[in-house]
OpenMM code with the backbone's topology and positions (N, CA, C; nanometers):
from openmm import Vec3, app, unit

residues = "UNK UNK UNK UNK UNK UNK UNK UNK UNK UNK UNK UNK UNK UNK UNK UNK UNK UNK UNK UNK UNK UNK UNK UNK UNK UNK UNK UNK UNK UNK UNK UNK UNK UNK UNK UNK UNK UNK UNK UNK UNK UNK UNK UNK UNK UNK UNK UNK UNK UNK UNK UNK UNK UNK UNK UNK UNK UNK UNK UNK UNK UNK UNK UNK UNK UNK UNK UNK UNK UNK UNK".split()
positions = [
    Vec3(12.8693, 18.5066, 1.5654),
    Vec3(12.8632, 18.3883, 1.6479),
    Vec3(12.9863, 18.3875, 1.7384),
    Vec3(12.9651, 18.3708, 1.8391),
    Vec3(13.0681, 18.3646, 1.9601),
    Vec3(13.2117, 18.2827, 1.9289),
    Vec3(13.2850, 18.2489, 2.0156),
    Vec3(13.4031, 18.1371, 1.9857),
    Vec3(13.3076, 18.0310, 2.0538),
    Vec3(13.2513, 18.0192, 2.1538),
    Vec3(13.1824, 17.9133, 2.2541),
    Vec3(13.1014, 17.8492, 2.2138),
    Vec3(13.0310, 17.9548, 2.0787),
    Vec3(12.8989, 17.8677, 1.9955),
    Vec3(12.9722, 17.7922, 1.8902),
    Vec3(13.0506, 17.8486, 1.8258),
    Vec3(13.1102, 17.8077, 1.7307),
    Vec3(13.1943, 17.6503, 1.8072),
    Vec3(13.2575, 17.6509, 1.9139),
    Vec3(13.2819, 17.5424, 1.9360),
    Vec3(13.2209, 17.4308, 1.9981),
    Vec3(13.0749, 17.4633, 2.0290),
    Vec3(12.9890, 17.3622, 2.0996),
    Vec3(12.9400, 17.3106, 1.9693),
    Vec3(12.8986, 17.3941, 1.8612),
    Vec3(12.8208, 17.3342, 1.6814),
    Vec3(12.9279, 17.2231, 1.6324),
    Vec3(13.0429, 17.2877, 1.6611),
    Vec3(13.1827, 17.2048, 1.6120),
    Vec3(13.1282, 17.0174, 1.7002),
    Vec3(13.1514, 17.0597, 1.8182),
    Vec3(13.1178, 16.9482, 1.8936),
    Vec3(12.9541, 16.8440, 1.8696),
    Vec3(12.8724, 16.9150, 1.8652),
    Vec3(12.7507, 16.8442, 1.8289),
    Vec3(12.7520, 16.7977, 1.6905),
    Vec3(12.8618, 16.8049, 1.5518),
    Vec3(12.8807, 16.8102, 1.4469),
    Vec3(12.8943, 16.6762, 1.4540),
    Vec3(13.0598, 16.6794, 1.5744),
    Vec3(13.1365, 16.5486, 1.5871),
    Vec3(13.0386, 16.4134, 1.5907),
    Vec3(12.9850, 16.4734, 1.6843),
    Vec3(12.9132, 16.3487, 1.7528),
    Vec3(12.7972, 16.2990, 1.6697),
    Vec3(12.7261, 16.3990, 1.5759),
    Vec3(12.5838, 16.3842, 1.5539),
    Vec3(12.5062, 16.3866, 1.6137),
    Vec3(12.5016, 16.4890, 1.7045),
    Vec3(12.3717, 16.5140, 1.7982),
    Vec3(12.2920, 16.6136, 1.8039),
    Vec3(12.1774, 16.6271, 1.8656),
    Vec3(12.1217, 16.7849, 1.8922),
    Vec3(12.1872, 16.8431, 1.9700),
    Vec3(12.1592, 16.9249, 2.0231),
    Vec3(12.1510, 17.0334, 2.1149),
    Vec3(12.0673, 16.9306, 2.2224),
    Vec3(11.9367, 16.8525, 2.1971),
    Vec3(11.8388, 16.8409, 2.2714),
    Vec3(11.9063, 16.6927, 2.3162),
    Vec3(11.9579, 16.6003, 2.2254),
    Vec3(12.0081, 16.5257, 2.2877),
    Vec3(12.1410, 16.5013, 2.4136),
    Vec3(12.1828, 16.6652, 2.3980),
    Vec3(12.3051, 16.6445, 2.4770),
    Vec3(12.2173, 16.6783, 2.6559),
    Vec3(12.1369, 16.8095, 2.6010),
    Vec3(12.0408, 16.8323, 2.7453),
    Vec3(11.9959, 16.6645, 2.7787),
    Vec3(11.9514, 16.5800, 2.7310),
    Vec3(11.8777, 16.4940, 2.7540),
    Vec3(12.0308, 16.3722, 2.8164),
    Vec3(12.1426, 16.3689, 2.7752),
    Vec3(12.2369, 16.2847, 2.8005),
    Vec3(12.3002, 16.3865, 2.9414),
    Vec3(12.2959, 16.5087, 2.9363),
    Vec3(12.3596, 16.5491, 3.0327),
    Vec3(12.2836, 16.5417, 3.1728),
    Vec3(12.1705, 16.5338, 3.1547),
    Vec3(12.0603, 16.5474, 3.2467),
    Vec3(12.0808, 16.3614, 3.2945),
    Vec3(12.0813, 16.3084, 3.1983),
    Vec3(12.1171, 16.1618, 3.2804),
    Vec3(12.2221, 16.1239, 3.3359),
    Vec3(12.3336, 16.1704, 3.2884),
    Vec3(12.4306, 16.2087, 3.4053),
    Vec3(12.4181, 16.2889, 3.5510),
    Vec3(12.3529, 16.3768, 3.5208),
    Vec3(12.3285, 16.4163, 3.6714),
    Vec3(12.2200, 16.3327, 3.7646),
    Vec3(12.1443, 16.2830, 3.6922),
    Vec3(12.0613, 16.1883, 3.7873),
    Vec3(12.0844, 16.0487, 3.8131),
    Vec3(12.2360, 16.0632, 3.7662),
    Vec3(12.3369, 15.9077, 3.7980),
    Vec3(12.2417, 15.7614, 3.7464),
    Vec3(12.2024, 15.8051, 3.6538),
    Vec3(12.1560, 15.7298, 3.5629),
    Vec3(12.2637, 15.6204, 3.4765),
    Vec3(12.3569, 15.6831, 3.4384),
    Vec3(12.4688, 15.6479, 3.3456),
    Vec3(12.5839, 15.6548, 3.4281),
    Vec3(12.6483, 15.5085, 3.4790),
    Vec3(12.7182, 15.4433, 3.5269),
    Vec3(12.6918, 15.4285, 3.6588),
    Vec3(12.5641, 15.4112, 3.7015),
    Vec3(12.5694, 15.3449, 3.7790),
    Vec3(12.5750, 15.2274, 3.7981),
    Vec3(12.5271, 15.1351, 3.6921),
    Vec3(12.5524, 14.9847, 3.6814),
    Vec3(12.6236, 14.9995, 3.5278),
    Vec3(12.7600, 14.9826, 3.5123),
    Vec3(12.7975, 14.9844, 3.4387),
    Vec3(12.7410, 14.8919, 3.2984),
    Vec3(12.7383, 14.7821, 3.3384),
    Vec3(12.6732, 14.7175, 3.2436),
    Vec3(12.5392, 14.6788, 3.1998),
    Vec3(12.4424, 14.7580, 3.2819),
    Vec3(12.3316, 14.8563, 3.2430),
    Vec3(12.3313, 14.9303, 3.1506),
    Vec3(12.3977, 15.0194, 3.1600),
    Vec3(12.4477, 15.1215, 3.0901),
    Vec3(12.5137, 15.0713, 2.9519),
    Vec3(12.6015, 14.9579, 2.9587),
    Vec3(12.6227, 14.8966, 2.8336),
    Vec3(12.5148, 14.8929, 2.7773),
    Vec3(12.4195, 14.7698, 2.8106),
    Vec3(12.3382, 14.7213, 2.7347),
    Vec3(12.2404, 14.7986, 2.7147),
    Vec3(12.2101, 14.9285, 2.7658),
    Vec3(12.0565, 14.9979, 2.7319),
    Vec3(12.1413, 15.0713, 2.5593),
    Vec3(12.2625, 15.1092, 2.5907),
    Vec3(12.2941, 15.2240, 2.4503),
    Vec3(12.4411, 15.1291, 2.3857),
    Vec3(12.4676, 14.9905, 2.4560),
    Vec3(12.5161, 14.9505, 2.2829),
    Vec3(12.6726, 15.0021, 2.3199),
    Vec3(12.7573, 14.9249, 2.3023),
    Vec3(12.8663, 14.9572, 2.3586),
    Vec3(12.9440, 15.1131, 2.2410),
    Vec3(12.9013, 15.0632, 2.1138),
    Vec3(12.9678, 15.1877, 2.0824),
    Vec3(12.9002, 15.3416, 2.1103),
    Vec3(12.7575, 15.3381, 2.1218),
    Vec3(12.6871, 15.4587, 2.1987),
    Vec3(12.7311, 15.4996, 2.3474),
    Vec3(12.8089, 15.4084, 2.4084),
    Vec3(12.8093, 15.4353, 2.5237),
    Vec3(12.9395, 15.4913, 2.5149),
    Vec3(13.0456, 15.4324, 2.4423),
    Vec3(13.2135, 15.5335, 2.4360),
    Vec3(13.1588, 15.6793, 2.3818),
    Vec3(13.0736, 15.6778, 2.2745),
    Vec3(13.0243, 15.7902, 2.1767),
    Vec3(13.0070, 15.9205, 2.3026),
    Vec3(12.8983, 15.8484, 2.4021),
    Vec3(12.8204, 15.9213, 2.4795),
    Vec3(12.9655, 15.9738, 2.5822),
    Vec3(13.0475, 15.8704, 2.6464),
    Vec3(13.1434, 15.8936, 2.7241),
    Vec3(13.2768, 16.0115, 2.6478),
    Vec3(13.2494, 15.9903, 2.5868),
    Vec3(13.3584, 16.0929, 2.4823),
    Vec3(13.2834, 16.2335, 2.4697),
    Vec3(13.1428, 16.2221, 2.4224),
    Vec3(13.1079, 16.3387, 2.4406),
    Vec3(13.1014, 16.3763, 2.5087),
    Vec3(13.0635, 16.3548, 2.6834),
    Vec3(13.0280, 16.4343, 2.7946),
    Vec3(13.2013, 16.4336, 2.8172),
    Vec3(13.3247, 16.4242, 2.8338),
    Vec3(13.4347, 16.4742, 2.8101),
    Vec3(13.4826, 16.5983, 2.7464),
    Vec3(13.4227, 16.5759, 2.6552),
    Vec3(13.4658, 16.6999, 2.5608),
    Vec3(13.3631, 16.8118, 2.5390),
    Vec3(13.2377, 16.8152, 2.5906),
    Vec3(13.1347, 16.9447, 2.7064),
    Vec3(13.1922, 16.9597, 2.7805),
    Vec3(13.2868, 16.8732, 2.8797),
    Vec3(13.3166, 16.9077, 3.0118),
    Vec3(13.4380, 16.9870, 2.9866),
    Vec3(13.5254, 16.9597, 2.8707),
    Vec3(13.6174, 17.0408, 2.8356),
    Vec3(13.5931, 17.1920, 2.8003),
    Vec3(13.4839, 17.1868, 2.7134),
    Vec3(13.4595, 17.3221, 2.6701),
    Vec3(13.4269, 17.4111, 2.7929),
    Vec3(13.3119, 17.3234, 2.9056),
    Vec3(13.2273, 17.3713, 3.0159),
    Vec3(13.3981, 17.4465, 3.1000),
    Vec3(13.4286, 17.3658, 3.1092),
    Vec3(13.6014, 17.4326, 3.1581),
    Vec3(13.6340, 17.5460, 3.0910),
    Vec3(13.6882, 17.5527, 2.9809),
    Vec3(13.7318, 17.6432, 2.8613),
    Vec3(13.6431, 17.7903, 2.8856),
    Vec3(13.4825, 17.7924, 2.8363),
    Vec3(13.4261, 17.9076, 2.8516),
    Vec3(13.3394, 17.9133, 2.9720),
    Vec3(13.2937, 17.8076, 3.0853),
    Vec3(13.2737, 17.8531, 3.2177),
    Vec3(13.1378, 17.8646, 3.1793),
    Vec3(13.0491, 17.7395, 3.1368),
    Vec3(12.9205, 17.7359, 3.0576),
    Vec3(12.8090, 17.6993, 3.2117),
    Vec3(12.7477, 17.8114, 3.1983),
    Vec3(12.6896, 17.7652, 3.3587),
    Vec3(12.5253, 17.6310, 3.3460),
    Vec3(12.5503, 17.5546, 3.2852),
    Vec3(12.4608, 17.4748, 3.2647),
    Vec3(12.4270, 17.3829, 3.3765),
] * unit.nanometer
topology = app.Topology()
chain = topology.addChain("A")
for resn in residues:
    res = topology.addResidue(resn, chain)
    for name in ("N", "CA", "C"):
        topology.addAtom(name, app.Element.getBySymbol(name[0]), res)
């Protein structure tokens, strides 16, 4: 297993997520879904889902930095 896999499993561990949920959270980020009305965005995922979610796409974006993940 790679260092890159090993640290994305590490990461989906953290969080409790799939694989499928992060495609599915990252994909709503790109379609500016999530923050565009901030408090939209509160209230659809719940304020602690929404730090959860904001922390995770941070720390993809870290790794996406780190090993240059062409997603």
């Amino acid at each position: 297993m790679s260092e890159a896999t090993k640290e994305l499993n590490e990461i989906l561990r953290k969080y409790n997520v799939s694989a499928e949920d992060v495609i599915e959270m990252m994909s709503q980020w790109l379609e500016r879904k999530v923050y565009d009305d901030r408090e939209e965005t509160l209230e659809e995922y719940g304020e602690n889902d929404f730090i959860r979610l904001d922390n995770l796409h941070a720390d993809i974006n870290k790794l996406d930095w780190k090993f240059n993940y062409p997603y």
